[in-house]
DRENKOL-790000 format. One record per residue (C-alpha): residue number from 1; y, z, x; residue in one letter. Coordinates in steps of 0.1 Angstrom, whole numbers, plus 5000, padded with zeros to 4 digits. Layout:
DRENKOL-790000
[NUM, [Y, Z, X], A] ...
This chain:
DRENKOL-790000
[1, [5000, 5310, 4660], X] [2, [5029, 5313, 4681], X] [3, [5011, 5299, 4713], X] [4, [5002, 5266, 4721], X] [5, [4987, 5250, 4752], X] [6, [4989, 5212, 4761], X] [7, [4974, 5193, 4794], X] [8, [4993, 5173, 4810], X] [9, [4999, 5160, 4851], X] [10, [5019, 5161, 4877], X] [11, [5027, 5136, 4907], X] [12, [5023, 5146, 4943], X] [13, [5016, 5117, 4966], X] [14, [4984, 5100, 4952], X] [15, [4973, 5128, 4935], X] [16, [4972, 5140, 4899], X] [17, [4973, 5173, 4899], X] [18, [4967, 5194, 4865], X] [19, [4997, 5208, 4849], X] [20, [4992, 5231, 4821], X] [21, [5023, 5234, 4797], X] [22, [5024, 5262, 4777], X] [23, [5045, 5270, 4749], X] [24, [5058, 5305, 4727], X] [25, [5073, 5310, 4702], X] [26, [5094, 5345, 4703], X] [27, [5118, 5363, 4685], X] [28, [5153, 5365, 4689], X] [29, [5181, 5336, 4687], X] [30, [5171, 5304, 4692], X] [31, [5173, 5287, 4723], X] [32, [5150, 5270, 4744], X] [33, [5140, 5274, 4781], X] [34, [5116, 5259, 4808], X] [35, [5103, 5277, 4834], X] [36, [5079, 5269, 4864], X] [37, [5097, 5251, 4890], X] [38, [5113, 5222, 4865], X] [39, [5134, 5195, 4880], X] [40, [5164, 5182, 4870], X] [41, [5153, 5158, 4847], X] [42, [5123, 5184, 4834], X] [43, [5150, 5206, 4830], X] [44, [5168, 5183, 4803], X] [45, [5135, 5177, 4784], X] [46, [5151, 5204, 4756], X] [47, [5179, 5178, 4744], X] [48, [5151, 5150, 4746], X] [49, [5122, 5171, 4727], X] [50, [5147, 5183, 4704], X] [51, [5163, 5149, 4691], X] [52, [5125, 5135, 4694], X] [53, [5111, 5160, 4669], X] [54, [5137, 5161, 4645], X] [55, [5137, 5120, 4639], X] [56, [5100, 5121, 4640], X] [57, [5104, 5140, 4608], X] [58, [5097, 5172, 4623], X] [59, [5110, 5208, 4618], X] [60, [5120, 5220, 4652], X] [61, [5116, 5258, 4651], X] [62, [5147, 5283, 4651], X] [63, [5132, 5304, 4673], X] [64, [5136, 5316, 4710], X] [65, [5110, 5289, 4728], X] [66, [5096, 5291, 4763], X] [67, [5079, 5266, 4779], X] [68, [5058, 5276, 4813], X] [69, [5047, 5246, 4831], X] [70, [5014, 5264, 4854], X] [71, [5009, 5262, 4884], X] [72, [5048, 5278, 4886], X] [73, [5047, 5268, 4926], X] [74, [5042, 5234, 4926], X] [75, [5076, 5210, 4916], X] [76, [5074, 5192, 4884], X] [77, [5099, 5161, 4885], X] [78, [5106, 5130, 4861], X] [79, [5101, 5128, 4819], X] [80, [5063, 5129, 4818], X] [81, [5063, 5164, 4808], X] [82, [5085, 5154, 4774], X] [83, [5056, 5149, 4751], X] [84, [5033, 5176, 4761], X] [85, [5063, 5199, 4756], X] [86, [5067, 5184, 4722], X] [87, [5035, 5186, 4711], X] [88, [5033, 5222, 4724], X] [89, [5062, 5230, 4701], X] [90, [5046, 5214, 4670], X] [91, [5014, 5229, 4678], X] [92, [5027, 5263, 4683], X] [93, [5044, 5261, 4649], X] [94, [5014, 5249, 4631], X] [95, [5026, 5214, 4625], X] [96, [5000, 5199, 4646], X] [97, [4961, 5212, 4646], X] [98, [4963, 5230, 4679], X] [99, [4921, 5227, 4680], X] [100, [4929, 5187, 4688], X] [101, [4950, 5196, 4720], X] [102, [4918, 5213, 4739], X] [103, [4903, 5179, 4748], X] [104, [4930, 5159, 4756], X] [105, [4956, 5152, 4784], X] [106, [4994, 5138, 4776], X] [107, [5017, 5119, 4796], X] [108, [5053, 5102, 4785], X] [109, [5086, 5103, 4782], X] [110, [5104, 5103, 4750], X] [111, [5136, 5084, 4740], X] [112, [5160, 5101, 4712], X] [113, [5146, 5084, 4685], X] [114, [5108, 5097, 4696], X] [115, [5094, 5067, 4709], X] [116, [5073, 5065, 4740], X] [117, [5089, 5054, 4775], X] [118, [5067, 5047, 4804], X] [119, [5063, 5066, 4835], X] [120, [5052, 5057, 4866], X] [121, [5022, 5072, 4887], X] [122, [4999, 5066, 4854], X] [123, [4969, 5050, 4873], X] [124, [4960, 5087, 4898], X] [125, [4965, 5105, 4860], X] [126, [4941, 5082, 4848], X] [127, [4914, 5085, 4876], X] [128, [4919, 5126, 4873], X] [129, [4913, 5129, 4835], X] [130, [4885, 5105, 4836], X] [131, [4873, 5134, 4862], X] [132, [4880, 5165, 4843], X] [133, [4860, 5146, 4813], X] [134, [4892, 5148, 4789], X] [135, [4908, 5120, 4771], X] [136, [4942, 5110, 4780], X] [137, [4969, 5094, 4758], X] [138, [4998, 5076, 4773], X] [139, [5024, 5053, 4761], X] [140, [5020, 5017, 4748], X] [141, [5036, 5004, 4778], X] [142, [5012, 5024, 4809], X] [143, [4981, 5012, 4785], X] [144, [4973, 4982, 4810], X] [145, [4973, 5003, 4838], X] [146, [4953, 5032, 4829], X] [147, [4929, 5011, 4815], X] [148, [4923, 5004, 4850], X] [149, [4904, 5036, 4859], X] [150, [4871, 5024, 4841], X] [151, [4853, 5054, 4835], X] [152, [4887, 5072, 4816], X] [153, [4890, 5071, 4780], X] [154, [4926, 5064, 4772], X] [155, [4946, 5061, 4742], X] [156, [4979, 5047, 4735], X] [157, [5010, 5051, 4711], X] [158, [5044, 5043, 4707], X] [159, [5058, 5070, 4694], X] [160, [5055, 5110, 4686], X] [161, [5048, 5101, 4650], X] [162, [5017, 5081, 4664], X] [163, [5004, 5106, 4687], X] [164, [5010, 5135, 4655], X] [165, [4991, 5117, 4630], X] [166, [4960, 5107, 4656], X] [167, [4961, 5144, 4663], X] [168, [4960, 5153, 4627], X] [169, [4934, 5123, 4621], X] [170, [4956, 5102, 4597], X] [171, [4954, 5073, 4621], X] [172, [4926, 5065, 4649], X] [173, [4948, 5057, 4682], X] [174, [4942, 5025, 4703], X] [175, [4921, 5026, 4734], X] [176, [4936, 5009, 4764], X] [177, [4931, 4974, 4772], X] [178, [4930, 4963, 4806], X] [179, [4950, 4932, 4811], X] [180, [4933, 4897, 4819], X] [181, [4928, 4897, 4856], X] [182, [4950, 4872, 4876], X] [183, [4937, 4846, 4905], X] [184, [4929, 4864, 4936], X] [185, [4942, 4839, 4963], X] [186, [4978, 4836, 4967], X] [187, [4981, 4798, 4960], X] [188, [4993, 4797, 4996], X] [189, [4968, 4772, 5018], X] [190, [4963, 4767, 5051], X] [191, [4963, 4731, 5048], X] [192, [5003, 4732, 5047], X] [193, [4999, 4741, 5084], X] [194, [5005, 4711, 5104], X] [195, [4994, 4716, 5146], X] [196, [4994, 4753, 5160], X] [197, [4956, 4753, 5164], X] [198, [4961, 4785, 5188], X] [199, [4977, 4799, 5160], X] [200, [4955, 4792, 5133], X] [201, [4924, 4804, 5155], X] [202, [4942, 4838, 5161], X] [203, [4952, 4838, 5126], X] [204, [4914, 4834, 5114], X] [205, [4901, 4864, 5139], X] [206, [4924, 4883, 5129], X] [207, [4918, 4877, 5090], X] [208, [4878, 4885, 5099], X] [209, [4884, 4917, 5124], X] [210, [4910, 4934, 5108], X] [211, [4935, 4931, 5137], X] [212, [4971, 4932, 5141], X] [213, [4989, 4904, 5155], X] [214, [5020, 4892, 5168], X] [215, [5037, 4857, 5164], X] [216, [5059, 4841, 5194], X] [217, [5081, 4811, 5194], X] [218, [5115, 4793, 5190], X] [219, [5125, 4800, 5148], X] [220, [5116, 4772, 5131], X] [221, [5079, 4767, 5146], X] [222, [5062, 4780, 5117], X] [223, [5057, 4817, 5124], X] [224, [5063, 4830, 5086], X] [225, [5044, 4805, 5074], X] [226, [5013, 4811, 5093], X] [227, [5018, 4849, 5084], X] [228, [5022, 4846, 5047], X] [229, [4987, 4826, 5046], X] [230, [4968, 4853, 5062], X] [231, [4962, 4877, 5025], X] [232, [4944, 4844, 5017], X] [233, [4925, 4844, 5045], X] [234, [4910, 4879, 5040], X] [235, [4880, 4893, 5022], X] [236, [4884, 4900, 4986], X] [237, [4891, 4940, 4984], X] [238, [4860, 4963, 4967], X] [239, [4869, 4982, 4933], X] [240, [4873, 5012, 4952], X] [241, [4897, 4993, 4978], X] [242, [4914, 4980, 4950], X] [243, [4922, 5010, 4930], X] [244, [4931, 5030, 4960], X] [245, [4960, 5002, 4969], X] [246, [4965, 5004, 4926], X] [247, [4971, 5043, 4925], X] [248, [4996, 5037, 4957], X] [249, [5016, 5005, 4936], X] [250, [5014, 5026, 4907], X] [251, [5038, 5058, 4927], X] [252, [5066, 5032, 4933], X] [253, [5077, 5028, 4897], X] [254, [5079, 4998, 4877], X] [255, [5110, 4998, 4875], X] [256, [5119, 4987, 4914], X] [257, [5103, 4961, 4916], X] [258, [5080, 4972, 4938], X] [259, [5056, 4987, 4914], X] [260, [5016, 4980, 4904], X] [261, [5012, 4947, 4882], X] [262, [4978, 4955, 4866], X] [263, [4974, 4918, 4862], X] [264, [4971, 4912, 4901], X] [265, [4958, 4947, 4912], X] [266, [4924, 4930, 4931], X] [267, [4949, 4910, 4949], X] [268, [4955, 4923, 4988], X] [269, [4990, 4932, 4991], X] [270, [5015, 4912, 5011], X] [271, [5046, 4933, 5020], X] [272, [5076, 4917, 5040], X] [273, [5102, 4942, 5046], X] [274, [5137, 4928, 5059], X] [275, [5144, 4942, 5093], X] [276, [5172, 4964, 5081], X] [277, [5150, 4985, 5067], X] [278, [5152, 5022, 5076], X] [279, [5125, 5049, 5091], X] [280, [5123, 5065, 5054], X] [281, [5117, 5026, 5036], X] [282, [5087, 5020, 5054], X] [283, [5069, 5053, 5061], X] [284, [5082, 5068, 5031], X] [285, [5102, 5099, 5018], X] [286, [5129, 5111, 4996], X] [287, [5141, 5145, 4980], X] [288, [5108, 5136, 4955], X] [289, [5085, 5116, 4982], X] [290, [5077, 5083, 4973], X] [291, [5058, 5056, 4992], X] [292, [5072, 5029, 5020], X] [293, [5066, 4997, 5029], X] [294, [5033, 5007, 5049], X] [295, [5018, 5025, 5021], X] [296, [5028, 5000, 4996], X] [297, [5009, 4970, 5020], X] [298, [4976, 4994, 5020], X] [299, [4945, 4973, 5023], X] [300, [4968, 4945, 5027], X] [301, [4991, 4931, 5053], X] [302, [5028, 4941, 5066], X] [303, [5050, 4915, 5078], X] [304, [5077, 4922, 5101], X] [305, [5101, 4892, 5111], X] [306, [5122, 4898, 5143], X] [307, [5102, 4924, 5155], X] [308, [5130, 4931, 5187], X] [309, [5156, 4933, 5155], X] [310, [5143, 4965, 5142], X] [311, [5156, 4997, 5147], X] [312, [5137, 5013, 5173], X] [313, [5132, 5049, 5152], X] [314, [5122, 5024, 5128], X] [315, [5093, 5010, 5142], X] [316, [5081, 5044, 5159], X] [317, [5068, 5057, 5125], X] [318, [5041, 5028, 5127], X] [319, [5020, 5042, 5158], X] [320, [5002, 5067, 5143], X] [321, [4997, 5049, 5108], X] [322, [4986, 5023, 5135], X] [323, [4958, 5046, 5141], X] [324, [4954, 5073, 5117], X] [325, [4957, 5046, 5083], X] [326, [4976, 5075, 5067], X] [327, [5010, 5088, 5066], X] [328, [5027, 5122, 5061], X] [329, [5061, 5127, 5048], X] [330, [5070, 5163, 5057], X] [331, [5098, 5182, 5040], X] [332, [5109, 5221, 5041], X] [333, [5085, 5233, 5012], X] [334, [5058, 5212, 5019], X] [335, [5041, 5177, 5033], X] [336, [5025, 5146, 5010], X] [337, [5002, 5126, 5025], X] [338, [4998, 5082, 5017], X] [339, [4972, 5061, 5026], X] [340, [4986, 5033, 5053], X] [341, [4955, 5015, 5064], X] [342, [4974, 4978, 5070], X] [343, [4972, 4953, 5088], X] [344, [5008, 4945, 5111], X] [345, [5016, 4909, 5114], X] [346, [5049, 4907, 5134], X] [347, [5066, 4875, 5146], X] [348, [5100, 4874, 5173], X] [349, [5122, 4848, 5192], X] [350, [5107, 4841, 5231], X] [351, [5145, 4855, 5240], X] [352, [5179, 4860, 5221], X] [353, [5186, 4825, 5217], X] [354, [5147, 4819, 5213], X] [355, [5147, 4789, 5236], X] [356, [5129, 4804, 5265], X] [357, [5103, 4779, 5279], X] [358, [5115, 4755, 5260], X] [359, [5108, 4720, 5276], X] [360, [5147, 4708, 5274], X] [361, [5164, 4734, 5294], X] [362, [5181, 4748, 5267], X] [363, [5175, 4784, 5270], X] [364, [5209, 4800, 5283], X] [365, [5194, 4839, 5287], X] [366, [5194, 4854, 5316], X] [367, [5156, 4871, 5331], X] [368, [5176, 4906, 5325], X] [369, [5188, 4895, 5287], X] [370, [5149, 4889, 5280], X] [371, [5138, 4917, 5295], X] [372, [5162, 4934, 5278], X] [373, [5152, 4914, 5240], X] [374, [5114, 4920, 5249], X] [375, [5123, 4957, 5261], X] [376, [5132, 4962, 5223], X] [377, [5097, 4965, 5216], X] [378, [5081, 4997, 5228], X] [379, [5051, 4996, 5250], X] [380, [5030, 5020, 5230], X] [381, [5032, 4997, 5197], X] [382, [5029, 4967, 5217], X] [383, [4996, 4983, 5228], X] [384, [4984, 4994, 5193], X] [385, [4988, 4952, 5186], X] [386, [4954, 4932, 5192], X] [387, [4960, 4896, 5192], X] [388, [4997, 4880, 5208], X] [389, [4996, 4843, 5201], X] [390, [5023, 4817, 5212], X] [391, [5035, 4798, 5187], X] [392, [5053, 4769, 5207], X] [393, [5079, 4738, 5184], X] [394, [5059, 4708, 5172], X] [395, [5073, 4675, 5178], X] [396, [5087, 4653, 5150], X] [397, [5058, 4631, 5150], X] [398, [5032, 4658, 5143], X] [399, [5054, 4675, 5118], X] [400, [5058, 4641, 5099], X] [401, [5022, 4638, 5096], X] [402, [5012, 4624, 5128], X] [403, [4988, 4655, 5130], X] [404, [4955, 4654, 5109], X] [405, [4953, 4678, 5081], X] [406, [4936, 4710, 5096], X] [407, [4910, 4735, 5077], X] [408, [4917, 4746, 5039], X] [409, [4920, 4784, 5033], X] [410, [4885, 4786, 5017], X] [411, [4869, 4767, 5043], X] [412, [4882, 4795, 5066], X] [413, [4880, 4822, 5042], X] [414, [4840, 4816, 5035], X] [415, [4839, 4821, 5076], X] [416, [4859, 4852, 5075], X] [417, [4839, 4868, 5044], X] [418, [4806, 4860, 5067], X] [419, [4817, 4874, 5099], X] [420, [4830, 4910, 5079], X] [421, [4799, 4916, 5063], X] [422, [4778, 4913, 5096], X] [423, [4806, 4942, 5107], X] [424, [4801, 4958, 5076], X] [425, [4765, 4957, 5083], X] [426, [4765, 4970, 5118], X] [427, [4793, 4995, 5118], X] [428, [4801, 5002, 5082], X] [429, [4837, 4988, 5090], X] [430, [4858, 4963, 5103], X] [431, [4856, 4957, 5140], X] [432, [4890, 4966, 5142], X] [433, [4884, 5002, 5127], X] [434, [4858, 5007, 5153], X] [435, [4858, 5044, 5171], X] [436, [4852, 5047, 5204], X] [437, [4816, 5055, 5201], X] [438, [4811, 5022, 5177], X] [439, [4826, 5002, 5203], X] [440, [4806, 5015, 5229], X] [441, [4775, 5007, 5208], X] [442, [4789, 4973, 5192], X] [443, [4804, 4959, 5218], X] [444, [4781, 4955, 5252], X] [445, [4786, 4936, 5281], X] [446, [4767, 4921, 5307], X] [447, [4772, 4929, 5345], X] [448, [4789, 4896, 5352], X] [449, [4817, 4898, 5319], X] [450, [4822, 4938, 5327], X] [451, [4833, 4931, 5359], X] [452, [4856, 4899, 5343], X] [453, [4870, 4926, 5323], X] [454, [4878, 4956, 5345], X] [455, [4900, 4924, 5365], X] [456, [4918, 4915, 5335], X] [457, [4925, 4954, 5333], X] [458, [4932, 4959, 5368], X] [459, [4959, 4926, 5369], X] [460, [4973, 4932, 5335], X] [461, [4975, 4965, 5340], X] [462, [4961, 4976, 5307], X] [463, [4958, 5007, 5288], X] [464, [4922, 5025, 5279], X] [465, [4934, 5010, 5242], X] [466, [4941, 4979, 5251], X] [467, [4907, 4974, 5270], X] [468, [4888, 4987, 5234], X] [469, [4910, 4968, 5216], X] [470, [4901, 4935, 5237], X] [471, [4864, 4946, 5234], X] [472, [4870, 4944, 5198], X] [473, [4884, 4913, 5190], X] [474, [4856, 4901, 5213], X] [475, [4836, 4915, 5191], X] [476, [4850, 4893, 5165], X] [477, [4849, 4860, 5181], X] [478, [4812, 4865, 5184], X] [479, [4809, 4877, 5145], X] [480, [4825, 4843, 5139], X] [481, [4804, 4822, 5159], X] [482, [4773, 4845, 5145], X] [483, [4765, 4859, 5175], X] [484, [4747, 4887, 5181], X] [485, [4761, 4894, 5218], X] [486, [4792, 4886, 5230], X] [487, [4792, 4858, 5258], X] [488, [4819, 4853, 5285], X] [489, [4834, 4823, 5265], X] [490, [4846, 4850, 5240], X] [491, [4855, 4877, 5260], X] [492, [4877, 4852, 5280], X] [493, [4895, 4842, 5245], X] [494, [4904, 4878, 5238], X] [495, [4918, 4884, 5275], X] [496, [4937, 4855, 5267], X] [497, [4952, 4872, 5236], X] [498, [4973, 4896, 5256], X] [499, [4993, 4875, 5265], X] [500, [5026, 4900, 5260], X] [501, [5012, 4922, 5284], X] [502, [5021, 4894, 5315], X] [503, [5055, 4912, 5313], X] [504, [5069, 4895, 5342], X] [505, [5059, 4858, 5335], X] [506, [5085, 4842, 5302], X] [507, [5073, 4836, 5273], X] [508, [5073, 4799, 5269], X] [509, [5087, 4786, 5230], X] 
């Protein structure tokens, strides 16, 4: 037989789609070529396949070898292709049963010495073998994280040899263990919170609705810390929420330290991007698309520190994610779509010395310099932001602990986790994912509060958005206080949430 064929996958956003490697043997002198739109690094597979086989104790044929890697239009990139091409070789020769290819799917790179390397993007492979009903094989190191798609059989091995002789049936291969699951709370408590009871309020709807939210006061009040407690705060995330944010971790690549840790993959993800970053780092991109910093924090939260310090193309790219919860990275050829359904946290300075409204005077900005600072932030995102909370100094005394001890995280949690599943209930969703037509029916008013509201829109000069999104969060203060309607004492609290849209009064620290 001088034709082999050997499943394998490819990586396109969060998909797996199927590659099918196939491999003759011709006549002629011997070389070796790939074919079907091979990448670089594909392209050099020939020197890795070659040395692999050869110190696996192999006979690598003298023959003219093609390699097709089907569908021919769609780009194959990285070294996962390097042991289905090698086992396409040895099966086209006859040194591996080609019968024990038909069920099966391969991933892996291979080093010199033909042991396995890991790849990245393992966990969407997984979940689209256990799919086509084959059985997938991977190296040692991606066993933990396949293992995470339940319902996939997966086998591991550390080397060509390995893979050979479970193909031949001299050795039965290892199925995949899934790793010990870590804690699902961060370890970070609310309890280290001394004061800010607006904050922690606003902190708590937001944990139970789903909404965004925006931090202001002097540096130093505490606005990091109050955002880096809110992932313990939330819900704990479904399987299928969990996977989803998995497949997205897994894209990144273990190697930059941003990739999936199939210890901790139920825990929400907590992303905190310096403000540096660039348009591409947090929607995404590259010459081979990868996920940003807003995909990377899906079904978890995004926390951006000195919001008015951020390049203003940067934080464009958040609107529509804002809305949408997905992203699209468009190129010349052709367009990859990630899941970005986050939740913003994003704290700033009252002003650029961030003493405005601070009792002491201090505050040397001029009204035009923070209108100016405050300018940085578009109105369109500002809109898109539910809750914006004041987060004004403590005095010594309370910070020294003058002020009692407030609520724990689970004590607040175990509030949160009751409120979402009466949304859950009603609307299927988080209030803050509510359509138009679910607020309509979620969110009813009597005469008396409708007419408190079109005010508040009428002196605040609101958007259509920002009335729903008030609605909303009203919404949530009720789900809270299980409530079944929403009374004025809660629609006046999420009025009094907008407070950045009063953008002629200062913002006091």
């Amino acid at each position: 037989m001088n034709l082999a064929l050997v499943h394998s996958r490819a990586r396109v956003g969060v998909r797996a789609p199927e590659v099918r490697v196939e491999v003759h043997l011709g006549g002629g002198l011997p070389s070796m070529s790939i074919v079907g739109l091979p990448q670089a690094a594909v392209r050099e597979a020939k020197d890795r396949v070659r040395a692999a086989i050869q110190c696996a104790q192999f006979e690598f044929p003298a023959r003219r070898i093609t390699v097709n890697l089907a569908p021919a239009d769609l780009p194959k990139g990285g070294g996962r292709f390097d042991l289905p091409i090698a086992l396409g070789i040895l099966a086209a020769s006859g040194q591996v049963p080609l019968q024990a290819l038909e069920e099966c799917e391969f991933v892996g790179e291979l080093a010199l010495t033909g042991q396995l390397r890991e790849v990245d993007g393992v966990l969407p492979v997984a979940l689209a073998s256990a799919a086509a009903g084959r059985r997938l094989v991977v190296p040692a190191g991606n066993g933990p994280e396949a293992a995470l798609a339940g319902a996939a059989r997966v086998s591991v091995a550390r080397s060509l040899s390995e893979v050979c002789a479970g193909l031949a049936g001299r050795k039965v291969l290892p199925c995949a263990q899934a790793p010990v699951p870590a804690e699902t709370t961060t370890g970070l408590d609310m309890r280290d919170v001394r004061g800010q009871l607006h904050a922690r309020r606003a902190l708590e709807v937001a944990a139970a609705g789903g909404h965004h939210l925006l931090l202001v006061g002097p540096p130093g009040c505490g606005k990091t810390l109050l955002a880096s407690r809110l992932p313990g705060l939330l819900p704990p995330a479904s399987e299928a929420e969990a996977l989803e944010t998995a497949a997205v971790q897994s894209l990144a690549g273990s190697g930059s330290g941003r990739g999936l840790d199939p210890a901790r993959w139920r825990q929400r993800p907590f992303r905190a991007p310096h403000h540096t970053a660039s348009a591409v780092a947090l929607a995404g991109g590259g010459g081979d698309p990868r996920p940003g910093e807003i995909s990377l924090a899906h079904n978890g939260v995004l926390f951006l520190d000195e919001l008015p310090e951020w390049r203003r193309g940067a934080l464009e790219v958040l609107r529509e994610p804002l809305e949408a919860g997905q992203v699209t990275v468009s190129r010349a050829a052709r367009s990859i779509g990630f899941p970005a359904r986050f939740q913003l946290v994003a704290a700033m300075n009252p002003c650029p010395c961030g003493l405005a409204g601070d009792p002491s005077g201090r505050c040397s900005c001029s009204p035009d310099q923070v209108a100016r600072y405050r300018g940085r932030i578009s109105g369109p995102l500002l809109d898109r932001i539910d809750l914006h909370v004041e987060v004004p100094r403590l005095p010594p005394s309370e910070l020294r602990g003058g002020a009692p001890p407030g609520e724990d995280s689970a004590t607040i949690r175990a509030r949160v986790i009751r409120a979402r599943a009466r949304q859950l209930e009603r609307g299927g969703c988080p209030n803050a994912l509510l359509d138009a037509g679910g607020t309509h029916a979620a969110c009813v008013l009597p005469p008396a509060d409708q007419r408190l509201l079109e005010r508040a829109v009428e002196q605040l000069q609101l958007s259509a958005r920002s009335m729903h999104r008030i609605l909303r969060v009203a919404r949530t203060i009720a789900d809270l206080a299980d409530c079944d309607a929403i009374a004025t004492a809660h629609l006046a609290e999420a009025i009094g949430y907008r407070r950045m849209d009063r953008r002629n009064e200062p913002v006091p620290g």
